[in-house]
VMD Tcl script that builds the backbone (N, CA, C; Angstrom):
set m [mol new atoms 459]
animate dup $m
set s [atomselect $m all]
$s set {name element resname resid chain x y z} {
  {N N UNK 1 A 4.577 9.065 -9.134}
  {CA C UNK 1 A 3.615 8.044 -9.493}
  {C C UNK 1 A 3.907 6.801 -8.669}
  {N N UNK 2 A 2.908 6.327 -7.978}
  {CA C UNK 2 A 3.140 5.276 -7.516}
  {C C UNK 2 A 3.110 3.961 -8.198}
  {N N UNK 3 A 4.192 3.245 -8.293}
  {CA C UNK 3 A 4.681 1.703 -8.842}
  {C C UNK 3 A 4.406 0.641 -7.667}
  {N N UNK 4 A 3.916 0.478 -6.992}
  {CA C UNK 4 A 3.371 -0.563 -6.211}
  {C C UNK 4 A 2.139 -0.873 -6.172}
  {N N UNK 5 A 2.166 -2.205 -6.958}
  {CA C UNK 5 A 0.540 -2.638 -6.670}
  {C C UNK 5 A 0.632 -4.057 -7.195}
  {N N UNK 6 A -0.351 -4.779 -6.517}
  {CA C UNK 6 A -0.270 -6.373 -6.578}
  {C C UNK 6 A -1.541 -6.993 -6.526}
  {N N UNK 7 A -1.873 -8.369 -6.778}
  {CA C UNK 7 A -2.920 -8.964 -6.258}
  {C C UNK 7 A -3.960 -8.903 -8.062}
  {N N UNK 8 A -4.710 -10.067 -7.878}
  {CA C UNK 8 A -5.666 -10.131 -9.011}
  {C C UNK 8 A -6.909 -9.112 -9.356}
  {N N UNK 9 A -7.415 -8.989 -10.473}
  {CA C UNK 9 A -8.427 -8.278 -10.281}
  {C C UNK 9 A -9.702 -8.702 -9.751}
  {N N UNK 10 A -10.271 -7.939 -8.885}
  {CA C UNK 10 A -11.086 -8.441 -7.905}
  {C C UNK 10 A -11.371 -6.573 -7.129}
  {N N UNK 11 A -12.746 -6.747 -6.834}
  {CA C UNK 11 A -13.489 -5.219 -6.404}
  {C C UNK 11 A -12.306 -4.867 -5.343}
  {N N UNK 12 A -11.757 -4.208 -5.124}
  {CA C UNK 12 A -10.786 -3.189 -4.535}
  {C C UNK 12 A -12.228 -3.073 -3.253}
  {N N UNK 13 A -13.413 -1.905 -3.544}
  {CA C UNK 13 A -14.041 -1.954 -2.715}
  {C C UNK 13 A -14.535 -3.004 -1.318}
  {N N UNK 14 A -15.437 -3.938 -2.220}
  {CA C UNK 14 A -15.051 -4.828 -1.468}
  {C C UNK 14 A -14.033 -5.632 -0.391}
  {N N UNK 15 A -13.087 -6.023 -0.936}
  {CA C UNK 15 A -12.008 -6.188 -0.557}
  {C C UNK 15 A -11.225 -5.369 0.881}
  {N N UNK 16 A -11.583 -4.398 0.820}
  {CA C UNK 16 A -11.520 -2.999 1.221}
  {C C UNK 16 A -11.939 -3.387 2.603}
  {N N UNK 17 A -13.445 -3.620 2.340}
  {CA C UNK 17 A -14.484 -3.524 3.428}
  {C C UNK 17 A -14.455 -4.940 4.219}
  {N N UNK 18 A -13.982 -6.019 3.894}
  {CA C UNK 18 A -13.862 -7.139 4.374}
  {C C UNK 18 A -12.749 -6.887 5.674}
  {N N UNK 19 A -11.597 -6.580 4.929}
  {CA C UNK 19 A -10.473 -6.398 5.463}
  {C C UNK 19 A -10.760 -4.888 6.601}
  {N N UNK 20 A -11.065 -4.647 6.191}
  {CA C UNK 20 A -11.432 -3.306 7.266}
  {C C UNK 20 A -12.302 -3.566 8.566}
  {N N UNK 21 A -13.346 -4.396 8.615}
  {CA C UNK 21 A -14.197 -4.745 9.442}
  {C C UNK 21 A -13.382 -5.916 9.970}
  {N N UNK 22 A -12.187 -6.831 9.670}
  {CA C UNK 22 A -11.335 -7.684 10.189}
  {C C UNK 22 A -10.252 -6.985 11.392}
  {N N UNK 23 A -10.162 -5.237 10.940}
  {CA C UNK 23 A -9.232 -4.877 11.902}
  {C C UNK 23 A -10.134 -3.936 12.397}
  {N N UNK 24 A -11.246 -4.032 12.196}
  {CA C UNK 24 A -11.541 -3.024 13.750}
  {C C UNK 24 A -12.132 -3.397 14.984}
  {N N UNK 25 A -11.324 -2.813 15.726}
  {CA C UNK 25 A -12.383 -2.984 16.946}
  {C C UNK 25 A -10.935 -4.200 17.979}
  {N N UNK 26 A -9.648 -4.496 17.041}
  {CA C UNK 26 A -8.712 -5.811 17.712}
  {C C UNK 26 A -7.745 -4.956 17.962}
  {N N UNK 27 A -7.764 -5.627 19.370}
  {CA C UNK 27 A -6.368 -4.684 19.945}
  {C C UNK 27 A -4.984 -5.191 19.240}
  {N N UNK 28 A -4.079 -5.014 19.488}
  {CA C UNK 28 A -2.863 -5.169 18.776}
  {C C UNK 28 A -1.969 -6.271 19.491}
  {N N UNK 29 A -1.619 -7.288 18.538}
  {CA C UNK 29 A -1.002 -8.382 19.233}
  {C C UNK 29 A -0.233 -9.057 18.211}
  {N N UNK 30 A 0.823 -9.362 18.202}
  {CA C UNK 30 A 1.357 -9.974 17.339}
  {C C UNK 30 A 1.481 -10.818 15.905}
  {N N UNK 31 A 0.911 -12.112 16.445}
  {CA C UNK 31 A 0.244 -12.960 15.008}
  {C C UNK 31 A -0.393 -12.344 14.395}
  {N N UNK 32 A -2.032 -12.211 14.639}
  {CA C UNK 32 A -2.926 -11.901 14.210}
  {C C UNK 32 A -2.910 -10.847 13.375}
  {N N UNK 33 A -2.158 -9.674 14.044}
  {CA C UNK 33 A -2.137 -8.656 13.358}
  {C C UNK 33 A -1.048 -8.468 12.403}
  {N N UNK 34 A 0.059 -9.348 12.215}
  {CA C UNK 34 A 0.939 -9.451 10.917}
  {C C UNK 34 A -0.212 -10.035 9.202}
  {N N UNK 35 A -0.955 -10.669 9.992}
  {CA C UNK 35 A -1.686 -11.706 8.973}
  {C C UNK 35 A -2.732 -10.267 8.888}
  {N N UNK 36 A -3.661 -9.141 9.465}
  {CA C UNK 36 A -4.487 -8.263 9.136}
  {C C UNK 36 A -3.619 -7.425 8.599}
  {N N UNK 37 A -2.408 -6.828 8.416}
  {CA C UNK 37 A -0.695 -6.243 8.016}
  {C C UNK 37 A -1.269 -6.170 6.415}
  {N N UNK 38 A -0.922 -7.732 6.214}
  {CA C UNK 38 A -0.866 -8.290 4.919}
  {C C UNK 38 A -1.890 -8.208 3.970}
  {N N UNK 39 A -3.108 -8.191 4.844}
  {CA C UNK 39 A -4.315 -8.035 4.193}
  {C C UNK 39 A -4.856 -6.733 4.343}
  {N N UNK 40 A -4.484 -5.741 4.565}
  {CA C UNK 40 A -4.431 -4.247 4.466}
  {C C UNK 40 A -3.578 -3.839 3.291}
  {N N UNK 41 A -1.928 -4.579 3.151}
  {CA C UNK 41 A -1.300 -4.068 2.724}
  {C C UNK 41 A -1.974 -4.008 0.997}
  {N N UNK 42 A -2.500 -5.632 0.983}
  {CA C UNK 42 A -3.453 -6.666 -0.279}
  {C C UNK 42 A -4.432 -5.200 -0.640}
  {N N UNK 43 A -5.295 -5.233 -0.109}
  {CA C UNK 43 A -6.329 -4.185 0.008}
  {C C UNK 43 A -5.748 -2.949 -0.685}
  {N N UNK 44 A -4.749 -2.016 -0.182}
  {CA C UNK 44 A -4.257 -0.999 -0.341}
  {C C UNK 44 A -3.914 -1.365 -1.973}
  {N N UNK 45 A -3.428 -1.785 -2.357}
  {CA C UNK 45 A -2.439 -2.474 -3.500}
  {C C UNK 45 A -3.240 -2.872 -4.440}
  {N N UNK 46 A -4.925 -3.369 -4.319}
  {CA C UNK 46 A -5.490 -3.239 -5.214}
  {C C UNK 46 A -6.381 -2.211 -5.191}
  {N N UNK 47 A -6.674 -1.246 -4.424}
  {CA C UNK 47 A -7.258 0.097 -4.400}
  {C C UNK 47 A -6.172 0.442 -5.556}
  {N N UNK 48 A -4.851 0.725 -5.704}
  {CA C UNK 48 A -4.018 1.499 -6.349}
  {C C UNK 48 A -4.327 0.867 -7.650}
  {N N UNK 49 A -4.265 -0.450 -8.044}
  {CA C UNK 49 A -4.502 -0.762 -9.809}
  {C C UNK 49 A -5.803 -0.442 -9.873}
  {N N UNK 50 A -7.348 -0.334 -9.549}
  {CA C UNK 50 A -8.171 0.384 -10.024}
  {C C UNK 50 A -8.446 2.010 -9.841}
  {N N UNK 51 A -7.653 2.546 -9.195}
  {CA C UNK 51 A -7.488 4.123 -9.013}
  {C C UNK 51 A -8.487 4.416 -8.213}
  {N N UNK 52 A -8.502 4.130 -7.027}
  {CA C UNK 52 A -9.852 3.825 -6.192}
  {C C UNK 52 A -9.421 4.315 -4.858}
  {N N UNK 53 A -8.801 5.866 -4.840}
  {CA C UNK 53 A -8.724 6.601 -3.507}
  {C C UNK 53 A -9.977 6.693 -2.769}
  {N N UNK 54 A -11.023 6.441 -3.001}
  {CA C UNK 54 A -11.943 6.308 -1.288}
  {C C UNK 54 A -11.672 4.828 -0.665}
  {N N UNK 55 A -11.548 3.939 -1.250}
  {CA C UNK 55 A -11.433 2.283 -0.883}
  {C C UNK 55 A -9.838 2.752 -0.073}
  {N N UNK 56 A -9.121 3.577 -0.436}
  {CA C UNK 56 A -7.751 3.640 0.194}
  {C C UNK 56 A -7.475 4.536 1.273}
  {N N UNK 57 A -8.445 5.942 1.293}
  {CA C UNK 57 A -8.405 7.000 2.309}
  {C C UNK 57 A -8.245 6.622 3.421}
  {N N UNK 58 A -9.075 5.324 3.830}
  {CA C UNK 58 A -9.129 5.430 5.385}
  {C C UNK 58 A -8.256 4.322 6.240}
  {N N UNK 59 A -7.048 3.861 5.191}
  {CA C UNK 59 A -6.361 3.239 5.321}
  {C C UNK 59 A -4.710 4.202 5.526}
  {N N UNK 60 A -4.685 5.201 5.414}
  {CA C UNK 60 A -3.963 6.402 5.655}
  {C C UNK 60 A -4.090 7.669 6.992}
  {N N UNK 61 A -2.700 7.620 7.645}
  {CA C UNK 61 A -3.724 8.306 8.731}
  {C C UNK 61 A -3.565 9.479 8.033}
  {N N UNK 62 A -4.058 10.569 8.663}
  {CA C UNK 62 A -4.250 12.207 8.602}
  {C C UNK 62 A -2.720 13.042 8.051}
  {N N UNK 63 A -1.656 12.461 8.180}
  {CA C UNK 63 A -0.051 12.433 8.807}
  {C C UNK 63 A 0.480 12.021 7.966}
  {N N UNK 64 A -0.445 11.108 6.498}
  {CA C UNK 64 A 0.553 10.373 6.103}
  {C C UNK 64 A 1.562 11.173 5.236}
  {N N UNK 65 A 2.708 10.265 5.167}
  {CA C UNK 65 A 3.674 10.789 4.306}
  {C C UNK 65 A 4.368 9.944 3.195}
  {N N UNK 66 A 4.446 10.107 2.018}
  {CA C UNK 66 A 4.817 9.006 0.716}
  {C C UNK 66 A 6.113 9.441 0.490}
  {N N UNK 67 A 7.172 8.474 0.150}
  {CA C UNK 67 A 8.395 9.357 -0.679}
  {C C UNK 67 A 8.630 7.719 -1.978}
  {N N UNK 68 A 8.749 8.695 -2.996}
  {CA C UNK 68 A 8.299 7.598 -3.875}
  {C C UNK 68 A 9.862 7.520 -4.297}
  {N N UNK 69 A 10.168 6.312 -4.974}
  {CA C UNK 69 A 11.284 5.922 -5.622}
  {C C UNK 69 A 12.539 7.014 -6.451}
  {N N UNK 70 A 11.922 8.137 -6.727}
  {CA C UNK 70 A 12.386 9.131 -7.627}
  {C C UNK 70 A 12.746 10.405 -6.510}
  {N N UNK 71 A 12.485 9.822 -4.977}
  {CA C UNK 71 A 12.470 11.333 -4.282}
  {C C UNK 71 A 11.587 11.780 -3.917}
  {N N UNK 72 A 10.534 12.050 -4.897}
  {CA C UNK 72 A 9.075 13.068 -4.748}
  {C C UNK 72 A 8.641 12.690 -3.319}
  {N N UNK 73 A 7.930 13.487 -2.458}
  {CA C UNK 73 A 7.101 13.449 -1.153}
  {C C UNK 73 A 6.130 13.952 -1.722}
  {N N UNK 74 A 5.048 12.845 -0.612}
  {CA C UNK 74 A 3.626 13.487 -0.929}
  {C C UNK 74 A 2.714 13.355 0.444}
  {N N UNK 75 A 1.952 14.676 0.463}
  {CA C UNK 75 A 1.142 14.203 1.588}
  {C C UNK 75 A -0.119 13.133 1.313}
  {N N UNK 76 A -1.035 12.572 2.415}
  {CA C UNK 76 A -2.213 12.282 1.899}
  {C C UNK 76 A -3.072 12.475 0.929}
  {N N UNK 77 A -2.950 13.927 0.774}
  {CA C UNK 77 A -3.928 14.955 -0.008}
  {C C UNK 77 A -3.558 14.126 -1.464}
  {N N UNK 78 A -2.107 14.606 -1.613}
  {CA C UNK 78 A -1.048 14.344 -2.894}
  {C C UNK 78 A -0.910 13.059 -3.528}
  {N N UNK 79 A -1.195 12.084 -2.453}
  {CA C UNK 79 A -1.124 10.603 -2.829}
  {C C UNK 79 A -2.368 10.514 -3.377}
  {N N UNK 80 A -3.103 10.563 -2.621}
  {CA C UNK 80 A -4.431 10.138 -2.753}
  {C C UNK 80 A -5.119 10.541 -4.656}
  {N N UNK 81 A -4.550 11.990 -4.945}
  {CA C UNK 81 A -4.871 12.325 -6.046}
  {C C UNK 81 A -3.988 11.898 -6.804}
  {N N UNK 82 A -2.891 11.505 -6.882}
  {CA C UNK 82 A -2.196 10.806 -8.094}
  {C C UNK 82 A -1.958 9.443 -8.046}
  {N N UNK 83 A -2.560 8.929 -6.939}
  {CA C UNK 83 A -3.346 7.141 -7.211}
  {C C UNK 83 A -4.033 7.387 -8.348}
  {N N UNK 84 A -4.809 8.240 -8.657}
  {CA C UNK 84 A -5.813 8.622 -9.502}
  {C C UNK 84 A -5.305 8.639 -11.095}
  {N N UNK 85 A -4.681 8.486 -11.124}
  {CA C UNK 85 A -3.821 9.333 -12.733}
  {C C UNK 85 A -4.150 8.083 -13.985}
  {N N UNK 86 A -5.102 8.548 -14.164}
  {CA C UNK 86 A -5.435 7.295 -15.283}
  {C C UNK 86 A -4.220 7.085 -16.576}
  {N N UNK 87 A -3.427 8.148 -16.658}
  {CA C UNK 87 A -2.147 7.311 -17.431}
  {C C UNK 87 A -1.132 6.484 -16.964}
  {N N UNK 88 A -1.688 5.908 -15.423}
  {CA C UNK 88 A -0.991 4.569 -14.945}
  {C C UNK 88 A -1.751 3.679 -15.140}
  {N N UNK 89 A -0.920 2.247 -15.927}
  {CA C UNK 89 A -1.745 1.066 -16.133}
  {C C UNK 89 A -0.774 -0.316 -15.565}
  {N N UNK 90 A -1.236 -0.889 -14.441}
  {CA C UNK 90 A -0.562 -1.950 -13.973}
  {C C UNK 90 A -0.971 -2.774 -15.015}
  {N N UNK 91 A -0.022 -3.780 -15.150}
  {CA C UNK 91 A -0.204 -5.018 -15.897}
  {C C UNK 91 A 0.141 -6.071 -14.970}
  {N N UNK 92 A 1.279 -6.381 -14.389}
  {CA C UNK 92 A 1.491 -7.172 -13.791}
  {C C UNK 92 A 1.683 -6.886 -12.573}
  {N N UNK 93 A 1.669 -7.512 -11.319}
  {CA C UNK 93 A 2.803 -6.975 -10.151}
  {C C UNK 93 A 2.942 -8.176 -8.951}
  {N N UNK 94 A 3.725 -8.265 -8.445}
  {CA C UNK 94 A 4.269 -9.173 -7.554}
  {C C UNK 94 A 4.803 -8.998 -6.511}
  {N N UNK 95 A 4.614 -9.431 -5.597}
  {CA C UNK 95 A 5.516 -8.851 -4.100}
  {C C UNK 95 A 6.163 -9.916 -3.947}
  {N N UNK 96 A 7.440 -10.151 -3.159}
  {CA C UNK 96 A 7.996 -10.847 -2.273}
  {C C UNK 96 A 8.979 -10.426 -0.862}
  {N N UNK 97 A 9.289 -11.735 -0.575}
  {CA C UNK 97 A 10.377 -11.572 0.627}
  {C C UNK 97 A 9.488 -10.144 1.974}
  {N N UNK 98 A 7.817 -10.921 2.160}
  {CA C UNK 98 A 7.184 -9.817 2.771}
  {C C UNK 98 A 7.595 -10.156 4.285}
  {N N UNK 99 A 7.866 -9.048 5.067}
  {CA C UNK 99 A 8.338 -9.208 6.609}
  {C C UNK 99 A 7.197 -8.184 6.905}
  {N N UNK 100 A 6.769 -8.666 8.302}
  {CA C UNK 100 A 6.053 -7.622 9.234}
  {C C UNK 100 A 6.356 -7.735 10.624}
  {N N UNK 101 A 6.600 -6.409 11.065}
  {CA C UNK 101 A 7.490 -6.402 12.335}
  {C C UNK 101 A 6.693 -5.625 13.116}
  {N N UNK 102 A 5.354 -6.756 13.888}
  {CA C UNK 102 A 4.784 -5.488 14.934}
  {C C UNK 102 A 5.028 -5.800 16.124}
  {N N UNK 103 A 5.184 -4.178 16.644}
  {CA C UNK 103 A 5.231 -3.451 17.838}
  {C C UNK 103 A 3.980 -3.067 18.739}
  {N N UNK 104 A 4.122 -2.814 19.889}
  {CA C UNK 104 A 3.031 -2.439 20.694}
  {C C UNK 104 A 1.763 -1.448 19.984}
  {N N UNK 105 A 2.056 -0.689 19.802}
  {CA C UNK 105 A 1.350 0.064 18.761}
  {C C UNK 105 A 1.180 0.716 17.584}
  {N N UNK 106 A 2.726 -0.235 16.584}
  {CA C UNK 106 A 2.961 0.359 15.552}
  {C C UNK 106 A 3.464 -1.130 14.589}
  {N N UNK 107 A 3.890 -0.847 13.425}
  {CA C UNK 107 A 4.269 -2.182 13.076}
  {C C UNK 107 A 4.815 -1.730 11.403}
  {N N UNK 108 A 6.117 -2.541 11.264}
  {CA C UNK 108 A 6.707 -2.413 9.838}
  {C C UNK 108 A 6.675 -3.382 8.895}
  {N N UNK 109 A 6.091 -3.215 7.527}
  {CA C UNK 109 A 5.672 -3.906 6.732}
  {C C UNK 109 A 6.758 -3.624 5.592}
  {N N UNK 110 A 7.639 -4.641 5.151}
  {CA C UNK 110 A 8.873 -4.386 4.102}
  {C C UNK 110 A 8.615 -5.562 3.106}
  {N N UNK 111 A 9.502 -4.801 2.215}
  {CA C UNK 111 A 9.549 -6.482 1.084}
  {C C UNK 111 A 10.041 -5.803 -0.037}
  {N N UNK 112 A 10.033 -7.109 -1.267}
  {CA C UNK 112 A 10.325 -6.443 -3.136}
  {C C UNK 112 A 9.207 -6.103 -3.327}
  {N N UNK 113 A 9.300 -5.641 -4.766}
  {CA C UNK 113 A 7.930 -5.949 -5.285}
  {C C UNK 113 A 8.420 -5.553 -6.672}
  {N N UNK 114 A 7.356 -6.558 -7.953}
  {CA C UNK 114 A 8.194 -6.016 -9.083}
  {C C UNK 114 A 6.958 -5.881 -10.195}
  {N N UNK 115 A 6.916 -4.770 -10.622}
  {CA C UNK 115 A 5.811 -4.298 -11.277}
  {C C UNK 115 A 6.123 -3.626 -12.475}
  {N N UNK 116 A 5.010 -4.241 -13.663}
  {CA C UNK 116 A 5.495 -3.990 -14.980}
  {C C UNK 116 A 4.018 -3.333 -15.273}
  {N N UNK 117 A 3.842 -2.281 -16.815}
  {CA C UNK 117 A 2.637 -1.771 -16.552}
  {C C UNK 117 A 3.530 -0.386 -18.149}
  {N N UNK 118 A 2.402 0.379 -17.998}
  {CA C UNK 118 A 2.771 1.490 -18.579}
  {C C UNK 118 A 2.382 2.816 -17.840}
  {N N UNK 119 A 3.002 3.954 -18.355}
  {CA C UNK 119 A 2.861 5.068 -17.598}
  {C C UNK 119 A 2.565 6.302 -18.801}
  {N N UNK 120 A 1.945 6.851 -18.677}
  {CA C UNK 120 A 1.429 7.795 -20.256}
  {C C UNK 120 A 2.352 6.955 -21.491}
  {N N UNK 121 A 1.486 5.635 -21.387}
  {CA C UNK 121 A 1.655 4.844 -22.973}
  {C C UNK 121 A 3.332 4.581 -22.957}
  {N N UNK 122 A 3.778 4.742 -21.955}
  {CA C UNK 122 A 5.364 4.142 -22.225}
  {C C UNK 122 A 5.340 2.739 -21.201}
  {N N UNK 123 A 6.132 2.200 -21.344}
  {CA C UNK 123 A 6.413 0.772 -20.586}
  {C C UNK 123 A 7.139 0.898 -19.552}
  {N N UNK 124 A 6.896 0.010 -18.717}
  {CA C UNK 124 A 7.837 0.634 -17.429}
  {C C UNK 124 A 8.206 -0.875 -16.663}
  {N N UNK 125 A 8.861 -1.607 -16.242}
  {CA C UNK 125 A 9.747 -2.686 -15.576}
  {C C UNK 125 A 10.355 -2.318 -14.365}
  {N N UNK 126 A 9.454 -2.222 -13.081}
  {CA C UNK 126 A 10.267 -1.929 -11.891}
  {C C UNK 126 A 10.621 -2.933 -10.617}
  {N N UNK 127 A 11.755 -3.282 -10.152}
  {CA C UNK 127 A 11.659 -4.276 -9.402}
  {C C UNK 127 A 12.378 -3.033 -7.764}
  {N N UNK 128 A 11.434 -2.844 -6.717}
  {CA C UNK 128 A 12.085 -2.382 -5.915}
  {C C UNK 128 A 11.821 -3.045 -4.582}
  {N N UNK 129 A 12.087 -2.545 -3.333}
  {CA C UNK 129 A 11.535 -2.618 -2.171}
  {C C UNK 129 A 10.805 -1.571 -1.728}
  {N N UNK 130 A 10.088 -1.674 -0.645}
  {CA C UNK 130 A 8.821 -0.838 -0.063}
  {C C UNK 130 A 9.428 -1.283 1.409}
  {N N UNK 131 A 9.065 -0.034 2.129}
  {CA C UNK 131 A 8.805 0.126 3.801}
  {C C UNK 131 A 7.556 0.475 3.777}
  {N N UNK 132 A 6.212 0.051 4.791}
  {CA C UNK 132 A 5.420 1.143 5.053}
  {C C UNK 132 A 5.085 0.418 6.910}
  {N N UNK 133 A 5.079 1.898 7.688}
  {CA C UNK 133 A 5.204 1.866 9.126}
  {C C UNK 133 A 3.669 2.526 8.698}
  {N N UNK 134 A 2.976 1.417 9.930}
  {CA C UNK 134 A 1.273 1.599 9.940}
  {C C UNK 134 A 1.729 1.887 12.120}
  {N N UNK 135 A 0.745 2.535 12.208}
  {CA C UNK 135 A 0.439 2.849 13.718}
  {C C UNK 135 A -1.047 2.210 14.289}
  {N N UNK 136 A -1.404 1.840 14.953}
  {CA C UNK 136 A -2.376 1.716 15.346}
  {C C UNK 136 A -3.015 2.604 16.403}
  {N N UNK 137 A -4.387 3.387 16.022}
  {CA C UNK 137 A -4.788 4.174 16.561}
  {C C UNK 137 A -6.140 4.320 16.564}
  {N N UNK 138 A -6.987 4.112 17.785}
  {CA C UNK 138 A -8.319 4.807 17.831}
  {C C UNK 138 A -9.394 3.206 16.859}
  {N N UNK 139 A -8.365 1.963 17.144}
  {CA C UNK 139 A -8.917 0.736 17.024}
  {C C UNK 139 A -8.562 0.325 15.342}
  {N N UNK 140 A -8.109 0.981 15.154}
  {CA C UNK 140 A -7.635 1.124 13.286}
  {C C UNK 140 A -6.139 0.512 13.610}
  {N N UNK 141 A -5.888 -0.051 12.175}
  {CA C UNK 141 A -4.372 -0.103 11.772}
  {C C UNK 141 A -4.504 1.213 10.348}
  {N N UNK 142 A -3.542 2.142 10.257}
  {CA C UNK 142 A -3.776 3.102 9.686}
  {C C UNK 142 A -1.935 3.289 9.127}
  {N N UNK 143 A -1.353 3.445 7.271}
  {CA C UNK 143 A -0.289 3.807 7.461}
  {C C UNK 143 A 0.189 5.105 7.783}
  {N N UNK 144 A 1.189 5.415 8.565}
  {CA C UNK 144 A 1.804 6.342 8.766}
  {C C UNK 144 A 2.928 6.741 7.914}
  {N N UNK 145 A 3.522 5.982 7.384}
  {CA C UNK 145 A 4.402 6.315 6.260}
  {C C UNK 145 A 4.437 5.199 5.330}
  {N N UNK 146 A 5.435 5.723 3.714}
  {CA C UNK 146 A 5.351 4.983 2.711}
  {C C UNK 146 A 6.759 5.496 2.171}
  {N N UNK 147 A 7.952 3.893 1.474}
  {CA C UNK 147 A 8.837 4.440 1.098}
  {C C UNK 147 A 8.699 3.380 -0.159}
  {N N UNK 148 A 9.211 3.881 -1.186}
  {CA C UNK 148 A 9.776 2.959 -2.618}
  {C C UNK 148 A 11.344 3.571 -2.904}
  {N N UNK 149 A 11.682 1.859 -3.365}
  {CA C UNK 149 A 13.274 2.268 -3.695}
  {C C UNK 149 A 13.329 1.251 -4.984}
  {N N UNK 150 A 13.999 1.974 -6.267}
  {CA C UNK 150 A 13.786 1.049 -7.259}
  {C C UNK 150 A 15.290 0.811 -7.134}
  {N N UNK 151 A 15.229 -1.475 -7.834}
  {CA C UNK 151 A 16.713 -1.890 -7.423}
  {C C UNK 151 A 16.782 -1.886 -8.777}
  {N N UNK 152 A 18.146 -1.751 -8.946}
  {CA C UNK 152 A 18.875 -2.334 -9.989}
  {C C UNK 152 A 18.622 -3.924 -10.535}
  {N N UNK 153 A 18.209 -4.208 -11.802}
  {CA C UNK 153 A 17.882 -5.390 -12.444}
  {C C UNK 153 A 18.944 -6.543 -12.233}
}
mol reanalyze $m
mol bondsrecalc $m
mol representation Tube
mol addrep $m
């Protein structure tokens, strides 16, 4: 189950589509694209609190790969359907300490993040860090991978 997600409520879709039409079509350059990073990452993060895998699909390349806090791997396919799991309920969530480190055609997006919520009606308090390495390809920023690590309180 994925435990990362942040940002107010506000249309995921939308949101989605703003930010999406901001990175296409820009070649890859430093500034600019840490600040489109962030607002992908925003995007992604509230696709996940409304369970809204089409707003998130095309923000994943073909390749992607998840390994969630507990171990589990998942492909695209796998993520995509247990974004879905309506017995996850964010309540709160928060990111910090966000770094983005881009490269010629790739770029790493790290940080905390600490998210409280329930999970089939139990409560859940997680404070971890996240990696996710996005590639840029074919005029897209797209992630290529996804890691969660839950810290100790």
């Amino acid at each position: 189950m994925c435990y990362r997600t942040h940002l107010p409520k506000m249309s995921a879709l939308i949101l989605f589509v703003v930010v999406h039409l901001m990175t296409y079509a820009q070649a890859p350059s430093s500034t600019p694209n840490a600040g489109r990073l962030l607002a992908l990452e925003n995007a992604w993060n509230q696709a996940q609190i409304h369970h809204d895998a089409k707003a998130i699909e095309s923000l994943l390349s073909e390749k992607f790969i998840y390994t969630d806090y507990d171990g589990t791997v998942m492909d695209k396919a796998k993520f995509l359907q247990d974004m879905q799991d309506p017995a996850y309920k964010a309540s709160s969530v928060t990111n910090d300490d966000v770094r983005v480190d881009v490269y010629e055609n790739a770029a790493v997006v790290s940080g905390t993040y600490h998210t409280k919520g329930t999970y089939k009606s139990k409560p859940f308090n997680h404070h971890g860090r996240f990696t996710d390495t996005w590639v840029y390809h074919n005029g897209l920023w797209q992630c290529a991978a996804s890691h969660t690590t839950l810290l100790q309180k």
